[in-house]
Backbone atoms as SQL, in Angstrom:
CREATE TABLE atoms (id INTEGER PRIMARY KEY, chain TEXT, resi INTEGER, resn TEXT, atom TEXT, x REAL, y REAL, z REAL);
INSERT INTO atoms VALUES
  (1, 'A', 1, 'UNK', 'N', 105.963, 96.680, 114.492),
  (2, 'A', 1, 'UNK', 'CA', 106.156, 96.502, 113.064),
  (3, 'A', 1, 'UNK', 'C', 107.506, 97.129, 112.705),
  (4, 'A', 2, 'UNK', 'N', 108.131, 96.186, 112.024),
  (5, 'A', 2, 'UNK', 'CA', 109.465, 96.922, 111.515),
  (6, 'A', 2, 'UNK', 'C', 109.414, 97.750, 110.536),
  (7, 'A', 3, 'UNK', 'N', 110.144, 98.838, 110.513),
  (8, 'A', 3, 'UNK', 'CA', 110.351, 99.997, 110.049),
  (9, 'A', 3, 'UNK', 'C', 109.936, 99.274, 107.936),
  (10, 'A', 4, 'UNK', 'N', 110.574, 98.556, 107.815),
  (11, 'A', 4, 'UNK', 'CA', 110.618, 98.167, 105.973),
  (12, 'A', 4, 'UNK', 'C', 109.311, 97.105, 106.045),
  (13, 'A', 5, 'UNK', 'N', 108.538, 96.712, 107.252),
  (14, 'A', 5, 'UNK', 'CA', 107.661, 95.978, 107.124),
  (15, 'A', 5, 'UNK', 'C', 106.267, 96.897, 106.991),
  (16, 'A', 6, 'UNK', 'N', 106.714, 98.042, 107.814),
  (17, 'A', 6, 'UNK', 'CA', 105.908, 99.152, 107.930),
  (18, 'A', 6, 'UNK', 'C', 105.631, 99.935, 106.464),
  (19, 'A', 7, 'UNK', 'N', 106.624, 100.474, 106.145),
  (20, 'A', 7, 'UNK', 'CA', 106.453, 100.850, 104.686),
  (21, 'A', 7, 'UNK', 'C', 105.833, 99.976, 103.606),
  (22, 'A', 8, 'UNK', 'N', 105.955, 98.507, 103.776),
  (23, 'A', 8, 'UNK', 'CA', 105.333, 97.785, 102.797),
  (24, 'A', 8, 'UNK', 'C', 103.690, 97.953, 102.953),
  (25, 'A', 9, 'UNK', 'N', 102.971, 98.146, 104.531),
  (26, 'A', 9, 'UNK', 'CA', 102.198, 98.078, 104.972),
  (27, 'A', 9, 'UNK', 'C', 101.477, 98.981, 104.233),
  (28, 'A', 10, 'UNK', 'N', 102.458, 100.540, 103.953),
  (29, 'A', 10, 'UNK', 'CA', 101.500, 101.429, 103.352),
  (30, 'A', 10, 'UNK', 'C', 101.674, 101.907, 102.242),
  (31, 'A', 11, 'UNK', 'N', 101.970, 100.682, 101.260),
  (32, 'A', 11, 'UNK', 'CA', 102.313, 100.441, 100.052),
  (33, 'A', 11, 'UNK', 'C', 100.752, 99.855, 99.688),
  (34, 'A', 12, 'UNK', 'N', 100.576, 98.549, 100.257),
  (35, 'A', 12, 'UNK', 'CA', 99.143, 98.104, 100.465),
  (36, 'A', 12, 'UNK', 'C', 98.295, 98.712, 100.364),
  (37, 'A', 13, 'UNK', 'N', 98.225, 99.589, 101.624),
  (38, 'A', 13, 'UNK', 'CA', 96.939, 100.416, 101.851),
  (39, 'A', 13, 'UNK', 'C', 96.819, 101.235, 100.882),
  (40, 'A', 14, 'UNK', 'N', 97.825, 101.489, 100.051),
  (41, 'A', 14, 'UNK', 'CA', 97.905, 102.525, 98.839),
  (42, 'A', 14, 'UNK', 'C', 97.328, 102.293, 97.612),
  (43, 'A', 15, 'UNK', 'N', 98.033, 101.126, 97.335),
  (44, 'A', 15, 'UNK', 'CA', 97.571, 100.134, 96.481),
  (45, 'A', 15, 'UNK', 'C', 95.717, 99.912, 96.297),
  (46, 'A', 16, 'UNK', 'N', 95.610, 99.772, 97.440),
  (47, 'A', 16, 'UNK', 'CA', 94.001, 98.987, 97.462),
  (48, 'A', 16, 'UNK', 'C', 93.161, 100.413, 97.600),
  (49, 'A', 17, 'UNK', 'N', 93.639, 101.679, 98.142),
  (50, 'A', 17, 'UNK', 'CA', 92.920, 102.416, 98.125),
  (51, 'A', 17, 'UNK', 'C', 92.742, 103.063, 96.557),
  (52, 'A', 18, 'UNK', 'N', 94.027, 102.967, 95.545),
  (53, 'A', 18, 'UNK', 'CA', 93.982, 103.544, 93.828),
  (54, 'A', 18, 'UNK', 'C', 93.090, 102.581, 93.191),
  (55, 'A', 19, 'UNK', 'N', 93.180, 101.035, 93.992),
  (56, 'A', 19, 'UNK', 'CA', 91.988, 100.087, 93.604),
  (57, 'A', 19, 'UNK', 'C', 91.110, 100.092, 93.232),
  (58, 'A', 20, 'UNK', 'N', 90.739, 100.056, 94.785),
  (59, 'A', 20, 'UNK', 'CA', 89.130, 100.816, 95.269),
  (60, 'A', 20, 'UNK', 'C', 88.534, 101.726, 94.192),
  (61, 'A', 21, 'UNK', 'N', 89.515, 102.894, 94.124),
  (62, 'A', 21, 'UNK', 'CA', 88.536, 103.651, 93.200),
  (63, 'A', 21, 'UNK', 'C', 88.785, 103.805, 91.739),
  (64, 'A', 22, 'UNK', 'N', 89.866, 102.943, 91.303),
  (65, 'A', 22, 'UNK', 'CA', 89.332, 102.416, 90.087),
  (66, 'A', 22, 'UNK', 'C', 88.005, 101.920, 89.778),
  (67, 'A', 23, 'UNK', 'N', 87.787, 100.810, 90.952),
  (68, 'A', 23, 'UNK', 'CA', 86.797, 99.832, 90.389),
  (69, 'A', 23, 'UNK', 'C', 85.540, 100.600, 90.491),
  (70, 'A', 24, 'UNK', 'N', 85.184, 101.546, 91.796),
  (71, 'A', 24, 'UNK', 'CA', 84.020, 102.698, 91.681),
  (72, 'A', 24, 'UNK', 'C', 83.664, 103.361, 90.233),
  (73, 'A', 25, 'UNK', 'N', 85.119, 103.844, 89.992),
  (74, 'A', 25, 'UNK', 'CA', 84.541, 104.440, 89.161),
  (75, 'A', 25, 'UNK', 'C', 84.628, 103.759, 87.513),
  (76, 'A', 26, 'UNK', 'N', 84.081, 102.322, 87.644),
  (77, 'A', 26, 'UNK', 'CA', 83.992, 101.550, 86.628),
  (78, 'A', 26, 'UNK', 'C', 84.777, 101.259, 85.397),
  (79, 'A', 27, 'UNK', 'N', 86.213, 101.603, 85.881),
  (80, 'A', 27, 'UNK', 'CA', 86.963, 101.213, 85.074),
  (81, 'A', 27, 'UNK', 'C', 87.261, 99.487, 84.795),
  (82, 'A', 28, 'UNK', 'N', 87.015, 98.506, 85.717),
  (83, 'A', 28, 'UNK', 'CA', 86.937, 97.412, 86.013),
  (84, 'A', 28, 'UNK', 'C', 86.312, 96.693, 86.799),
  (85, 'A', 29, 'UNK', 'N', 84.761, 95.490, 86.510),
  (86, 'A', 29, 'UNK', 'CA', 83.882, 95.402, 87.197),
  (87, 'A', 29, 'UNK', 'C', 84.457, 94.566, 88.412),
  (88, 'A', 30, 'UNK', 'N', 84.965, 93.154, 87.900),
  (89, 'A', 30, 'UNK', 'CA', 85.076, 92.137, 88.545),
  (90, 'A', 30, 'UNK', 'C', 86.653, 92.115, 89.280),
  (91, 'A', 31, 'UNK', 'N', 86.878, 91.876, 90.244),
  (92, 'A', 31, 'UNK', 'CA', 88.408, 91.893, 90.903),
  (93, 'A', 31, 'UNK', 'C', 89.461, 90.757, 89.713),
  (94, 'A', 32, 'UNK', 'N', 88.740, 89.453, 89.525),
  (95, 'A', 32, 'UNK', 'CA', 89.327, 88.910, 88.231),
  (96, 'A', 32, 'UNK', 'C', 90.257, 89.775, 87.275),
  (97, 'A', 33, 'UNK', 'N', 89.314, 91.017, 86.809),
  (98, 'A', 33, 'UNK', 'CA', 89.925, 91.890, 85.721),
  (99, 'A', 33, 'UNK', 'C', 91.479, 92.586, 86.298),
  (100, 'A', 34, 'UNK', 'N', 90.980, 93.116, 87.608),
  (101, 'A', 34, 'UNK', 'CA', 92.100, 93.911, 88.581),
  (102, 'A', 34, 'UNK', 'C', 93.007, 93.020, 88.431),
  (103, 'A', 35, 'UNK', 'N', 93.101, 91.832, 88.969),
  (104, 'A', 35, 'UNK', 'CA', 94.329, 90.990, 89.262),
  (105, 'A', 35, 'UNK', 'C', 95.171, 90.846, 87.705),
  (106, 'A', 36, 'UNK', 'N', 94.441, 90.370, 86.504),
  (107, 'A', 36, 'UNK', 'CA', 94.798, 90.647, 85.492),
  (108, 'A', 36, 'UNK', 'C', 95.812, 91.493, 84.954),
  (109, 'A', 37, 'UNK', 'N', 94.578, 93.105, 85.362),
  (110, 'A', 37, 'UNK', 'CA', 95.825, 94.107, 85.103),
  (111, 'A', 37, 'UNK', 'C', 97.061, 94.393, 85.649),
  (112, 'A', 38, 'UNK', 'N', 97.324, 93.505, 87.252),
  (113, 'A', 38, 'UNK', 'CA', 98.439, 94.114, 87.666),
  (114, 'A', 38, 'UNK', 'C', 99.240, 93.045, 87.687),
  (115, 'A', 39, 'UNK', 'N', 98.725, 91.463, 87.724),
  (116, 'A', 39, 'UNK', 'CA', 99.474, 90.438, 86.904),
  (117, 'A', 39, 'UNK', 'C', 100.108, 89.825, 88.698),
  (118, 'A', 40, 'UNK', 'N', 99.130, 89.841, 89.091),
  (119, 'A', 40, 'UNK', 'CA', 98.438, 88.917, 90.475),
  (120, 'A', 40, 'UNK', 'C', 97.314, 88.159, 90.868),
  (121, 'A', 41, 'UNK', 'N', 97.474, 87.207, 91.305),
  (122, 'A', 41, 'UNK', 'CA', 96.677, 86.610, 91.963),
  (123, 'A', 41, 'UNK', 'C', 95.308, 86.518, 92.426),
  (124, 'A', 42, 'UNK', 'N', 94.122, 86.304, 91.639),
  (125, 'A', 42, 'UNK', 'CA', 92.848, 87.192, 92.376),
  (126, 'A', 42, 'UNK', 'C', 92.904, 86.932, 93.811),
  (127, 'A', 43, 'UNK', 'N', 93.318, 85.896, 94.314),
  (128, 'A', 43, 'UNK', 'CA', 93.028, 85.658, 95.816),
  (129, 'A', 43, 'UNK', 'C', 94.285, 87.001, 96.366),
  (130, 'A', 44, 'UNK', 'N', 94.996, 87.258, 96.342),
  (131, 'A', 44, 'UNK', 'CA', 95.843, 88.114, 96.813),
  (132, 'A', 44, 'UNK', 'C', 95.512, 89.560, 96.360),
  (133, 'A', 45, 'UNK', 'N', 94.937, 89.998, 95.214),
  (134, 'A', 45, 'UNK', 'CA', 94.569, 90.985, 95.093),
  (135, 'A', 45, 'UNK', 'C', 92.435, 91.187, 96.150),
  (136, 'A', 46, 'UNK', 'N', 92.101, 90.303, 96.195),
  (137, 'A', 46, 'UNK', 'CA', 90.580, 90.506, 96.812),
  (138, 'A', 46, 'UNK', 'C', 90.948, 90.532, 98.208),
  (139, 'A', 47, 'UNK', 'N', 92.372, 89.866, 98.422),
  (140, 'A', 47, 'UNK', 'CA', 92.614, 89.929, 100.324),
  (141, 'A', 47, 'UNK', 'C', 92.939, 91.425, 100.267),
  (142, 'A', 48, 'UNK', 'N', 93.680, 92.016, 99.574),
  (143, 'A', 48, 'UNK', 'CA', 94.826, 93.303, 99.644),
  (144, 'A', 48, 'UNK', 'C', 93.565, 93.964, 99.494),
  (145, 'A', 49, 'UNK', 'N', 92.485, 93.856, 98.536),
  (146, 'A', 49, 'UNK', 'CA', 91.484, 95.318, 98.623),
  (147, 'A', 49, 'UNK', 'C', 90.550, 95.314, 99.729),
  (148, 'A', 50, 'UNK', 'N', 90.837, 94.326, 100.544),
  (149, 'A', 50, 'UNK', 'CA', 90.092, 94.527, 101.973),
  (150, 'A', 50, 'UNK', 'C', 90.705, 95.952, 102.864),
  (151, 'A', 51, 'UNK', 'N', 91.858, 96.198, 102.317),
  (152, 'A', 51, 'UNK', 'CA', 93.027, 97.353, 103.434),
  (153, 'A', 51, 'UNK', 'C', 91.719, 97.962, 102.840),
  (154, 'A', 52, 'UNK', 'N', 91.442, 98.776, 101.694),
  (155, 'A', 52, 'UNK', 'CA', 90.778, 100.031, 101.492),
  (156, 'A', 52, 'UNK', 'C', 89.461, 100.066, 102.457),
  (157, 'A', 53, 'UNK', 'N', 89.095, 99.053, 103.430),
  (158, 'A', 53, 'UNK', 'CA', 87.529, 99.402, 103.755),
  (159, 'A', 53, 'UNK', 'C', 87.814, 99.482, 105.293),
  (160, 'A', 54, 'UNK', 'N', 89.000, 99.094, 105.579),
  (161, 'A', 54, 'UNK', 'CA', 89.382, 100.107, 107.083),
  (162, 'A', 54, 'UNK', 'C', 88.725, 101.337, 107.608),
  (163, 'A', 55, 'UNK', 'N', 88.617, 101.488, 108.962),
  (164, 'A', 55, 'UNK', 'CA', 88.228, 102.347, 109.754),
  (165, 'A', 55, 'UNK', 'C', 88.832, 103.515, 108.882),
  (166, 'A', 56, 'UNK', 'N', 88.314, 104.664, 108.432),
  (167, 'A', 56, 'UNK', 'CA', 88.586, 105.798, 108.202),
  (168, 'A', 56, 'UNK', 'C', 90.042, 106.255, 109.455),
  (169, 'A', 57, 'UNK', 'N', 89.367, 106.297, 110.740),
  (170, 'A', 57, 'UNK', 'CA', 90.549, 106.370, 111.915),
  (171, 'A', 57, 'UNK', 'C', 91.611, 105.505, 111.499),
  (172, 'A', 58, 'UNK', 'N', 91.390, 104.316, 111.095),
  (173, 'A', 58, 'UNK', 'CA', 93.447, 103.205, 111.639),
  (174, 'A', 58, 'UNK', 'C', 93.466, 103.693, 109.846),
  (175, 'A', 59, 'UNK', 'N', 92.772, 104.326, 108.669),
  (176, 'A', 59, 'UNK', 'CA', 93.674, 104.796, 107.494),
  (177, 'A', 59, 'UNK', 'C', 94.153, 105.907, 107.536),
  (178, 'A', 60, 'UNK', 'N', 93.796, 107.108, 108.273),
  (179, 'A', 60, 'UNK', 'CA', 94.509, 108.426, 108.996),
  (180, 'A', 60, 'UNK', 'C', 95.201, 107.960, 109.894),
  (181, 'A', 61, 'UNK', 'N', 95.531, 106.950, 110.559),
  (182, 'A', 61, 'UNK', 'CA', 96.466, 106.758, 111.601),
  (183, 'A', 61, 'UNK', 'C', 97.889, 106.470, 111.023),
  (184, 'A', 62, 'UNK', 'N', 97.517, 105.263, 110.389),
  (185, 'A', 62, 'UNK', 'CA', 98.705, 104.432, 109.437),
  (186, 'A', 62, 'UNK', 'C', 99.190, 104.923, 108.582),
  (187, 'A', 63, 'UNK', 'N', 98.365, 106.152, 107.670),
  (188, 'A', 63, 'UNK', 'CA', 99.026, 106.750, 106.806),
  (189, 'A', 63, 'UNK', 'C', 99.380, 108.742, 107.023),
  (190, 'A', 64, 'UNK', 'N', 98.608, 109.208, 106.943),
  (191, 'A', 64, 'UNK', 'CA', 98.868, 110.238, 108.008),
  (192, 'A', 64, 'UNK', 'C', 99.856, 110.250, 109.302),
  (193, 'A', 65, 'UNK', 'N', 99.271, 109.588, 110.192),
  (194, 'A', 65, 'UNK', 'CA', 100.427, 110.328, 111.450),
  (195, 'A', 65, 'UNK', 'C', 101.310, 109.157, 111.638),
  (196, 'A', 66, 'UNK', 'N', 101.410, 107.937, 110.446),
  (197, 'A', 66, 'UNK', 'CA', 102.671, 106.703, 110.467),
  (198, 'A', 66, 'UNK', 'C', 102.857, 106.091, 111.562),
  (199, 'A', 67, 'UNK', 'N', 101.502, 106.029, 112.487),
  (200, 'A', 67, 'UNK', 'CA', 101.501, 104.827, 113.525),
  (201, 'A', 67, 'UNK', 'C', 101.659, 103.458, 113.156),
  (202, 'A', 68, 'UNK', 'N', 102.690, 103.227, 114.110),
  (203, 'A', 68, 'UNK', 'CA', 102.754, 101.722, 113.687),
  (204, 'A', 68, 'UNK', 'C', 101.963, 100.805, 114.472),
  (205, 'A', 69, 'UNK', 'N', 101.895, 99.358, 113.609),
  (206, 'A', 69, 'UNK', 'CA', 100.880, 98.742, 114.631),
  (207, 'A', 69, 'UNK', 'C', 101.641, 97.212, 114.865),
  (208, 'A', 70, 'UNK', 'N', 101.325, 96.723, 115.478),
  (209, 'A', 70, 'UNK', 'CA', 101.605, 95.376, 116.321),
  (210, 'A', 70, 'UNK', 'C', 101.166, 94.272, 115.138),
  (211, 'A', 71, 'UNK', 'N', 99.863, 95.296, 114.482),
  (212, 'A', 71, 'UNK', 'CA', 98.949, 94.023, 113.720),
  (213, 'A', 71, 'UNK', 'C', 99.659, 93.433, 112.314),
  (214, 'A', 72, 'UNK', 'N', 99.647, 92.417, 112.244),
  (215, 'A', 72, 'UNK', 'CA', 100.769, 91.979, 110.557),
  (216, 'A', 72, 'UNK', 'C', 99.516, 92.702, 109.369),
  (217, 'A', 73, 'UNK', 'N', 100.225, 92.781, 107.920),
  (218, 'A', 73, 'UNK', 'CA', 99.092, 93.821, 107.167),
  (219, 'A', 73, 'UNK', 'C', 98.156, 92.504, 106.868),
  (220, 'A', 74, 'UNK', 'N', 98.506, 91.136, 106.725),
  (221, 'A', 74, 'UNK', 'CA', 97.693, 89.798, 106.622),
  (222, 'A', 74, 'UNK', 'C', 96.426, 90.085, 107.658),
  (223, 'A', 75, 'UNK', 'N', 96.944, 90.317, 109.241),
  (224, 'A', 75, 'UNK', 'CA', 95.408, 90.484, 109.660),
  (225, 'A', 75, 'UNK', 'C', 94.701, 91.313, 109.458),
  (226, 'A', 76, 'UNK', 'N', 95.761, 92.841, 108.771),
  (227, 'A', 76, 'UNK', 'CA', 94.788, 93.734, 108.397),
  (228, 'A', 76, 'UNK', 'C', 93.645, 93.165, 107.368),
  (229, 'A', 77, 'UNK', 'N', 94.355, 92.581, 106.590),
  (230, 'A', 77, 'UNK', 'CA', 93.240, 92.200, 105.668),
  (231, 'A', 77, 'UNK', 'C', 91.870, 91.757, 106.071),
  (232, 'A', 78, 'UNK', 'N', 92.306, 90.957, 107.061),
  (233, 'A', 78, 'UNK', 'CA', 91.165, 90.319, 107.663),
  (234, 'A', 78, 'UNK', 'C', 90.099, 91.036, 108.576),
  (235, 'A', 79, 'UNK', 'N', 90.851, 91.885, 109.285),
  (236, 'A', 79, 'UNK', 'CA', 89.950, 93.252, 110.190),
  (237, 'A', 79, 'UNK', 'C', 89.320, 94.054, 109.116),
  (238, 'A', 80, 'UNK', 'N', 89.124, 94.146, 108.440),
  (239, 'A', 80, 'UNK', 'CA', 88.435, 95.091, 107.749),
  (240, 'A', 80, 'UNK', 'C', 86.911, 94.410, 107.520),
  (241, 'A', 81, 'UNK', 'N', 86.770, 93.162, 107.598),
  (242, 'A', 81, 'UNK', 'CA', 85.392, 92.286, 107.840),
  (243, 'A', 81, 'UNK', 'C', 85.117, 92.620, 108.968),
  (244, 'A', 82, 'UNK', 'N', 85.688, 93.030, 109.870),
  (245, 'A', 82, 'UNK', 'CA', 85.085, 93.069, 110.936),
  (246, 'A', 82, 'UNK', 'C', 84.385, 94.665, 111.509),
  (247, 'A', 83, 'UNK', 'N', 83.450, 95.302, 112.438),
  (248, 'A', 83, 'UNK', 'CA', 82.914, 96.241, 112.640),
  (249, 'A', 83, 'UNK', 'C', 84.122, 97.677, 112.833),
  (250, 'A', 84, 'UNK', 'N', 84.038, 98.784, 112.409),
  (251, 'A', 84, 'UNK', 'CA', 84.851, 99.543, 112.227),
  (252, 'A', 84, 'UNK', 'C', 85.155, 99.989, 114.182),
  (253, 'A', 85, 'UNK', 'N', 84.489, 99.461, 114.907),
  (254, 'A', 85, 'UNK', 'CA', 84.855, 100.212, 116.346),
  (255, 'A', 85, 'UNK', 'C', 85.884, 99.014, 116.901),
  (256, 'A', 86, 'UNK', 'N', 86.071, 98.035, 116.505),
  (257, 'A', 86, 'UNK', 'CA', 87.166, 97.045, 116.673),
  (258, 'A', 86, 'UNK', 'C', 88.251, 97.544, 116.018),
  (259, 'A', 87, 'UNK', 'N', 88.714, 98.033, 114.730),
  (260, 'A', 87, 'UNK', 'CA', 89.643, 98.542, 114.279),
  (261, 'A', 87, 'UNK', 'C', 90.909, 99.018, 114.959),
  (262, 'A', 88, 'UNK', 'N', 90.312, 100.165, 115.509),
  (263, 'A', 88, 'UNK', 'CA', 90.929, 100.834, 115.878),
  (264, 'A', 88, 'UNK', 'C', 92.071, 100.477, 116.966),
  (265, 'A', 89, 'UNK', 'N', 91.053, 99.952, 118.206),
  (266, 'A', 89, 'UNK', 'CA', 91.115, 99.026, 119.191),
  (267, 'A', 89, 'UNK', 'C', 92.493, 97.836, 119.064),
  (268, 'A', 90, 'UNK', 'N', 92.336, 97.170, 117.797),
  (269, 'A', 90, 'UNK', 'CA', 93.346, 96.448, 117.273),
  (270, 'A', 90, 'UNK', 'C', 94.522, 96.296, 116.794),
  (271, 'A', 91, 'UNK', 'N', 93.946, 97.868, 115.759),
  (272, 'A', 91, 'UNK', 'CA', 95.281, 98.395, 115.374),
  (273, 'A', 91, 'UNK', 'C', 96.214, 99.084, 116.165),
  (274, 'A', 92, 'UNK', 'N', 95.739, 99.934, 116.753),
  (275, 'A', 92, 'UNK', 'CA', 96.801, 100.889, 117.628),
  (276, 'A', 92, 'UNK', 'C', 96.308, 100.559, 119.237),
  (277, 'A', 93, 'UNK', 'N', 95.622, 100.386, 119.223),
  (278, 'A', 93, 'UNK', 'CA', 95.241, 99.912, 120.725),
  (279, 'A', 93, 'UNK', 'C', 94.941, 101.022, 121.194),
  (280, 'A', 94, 'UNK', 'N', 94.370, 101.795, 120.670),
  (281, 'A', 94, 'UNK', 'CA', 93.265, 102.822, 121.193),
  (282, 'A', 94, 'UNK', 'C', 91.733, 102.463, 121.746);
């Protein structure tokens, strides 16, 4: 991952994690509303809040110790459907 592709990466994860707990803590029910407020896309904002449900491990990895990964943040989106012991595996190849 390139260095400015990398930083965007954990712009994302940033993003979806202030998300995340907006929407917990019921400031906004439906992702509809989210996209609204930030004046995006619901389909691009419901892919992007997939980063927040990452392996606890590849979100201390990526953001904490700034491992980079091979993986584009698009498939991140998509790994986060998948079981958290693949994660890791994927992301950093641990």
């Amino acid at each position: 991952m390139t260095q400015f592709y990398f930083h965007a990466a954990l712009g994302a994860i940033g993003r979806s994690l202030a998300a995340r707990r907006r929407m917990e803590a019921g400031e906004f029910p439906p992702t509809q509303e989210l996209a609204e407020d930030v004046g995006l896309a619901e389909s691009h904002v419901s892919r992007q809040l997939r980063l927040a449900y990452l392996a606890p491990e590849v979100l201390k990895r990526l953001t904490c110790g700034r491992e980079t990964s091979a993986v584009s943040l698009y498939d991140l989106c998509f790994l986060a459907g998948k079981a958290w012991g693949e994660h890791v595996e994927q992301v950093v190849g641990s």
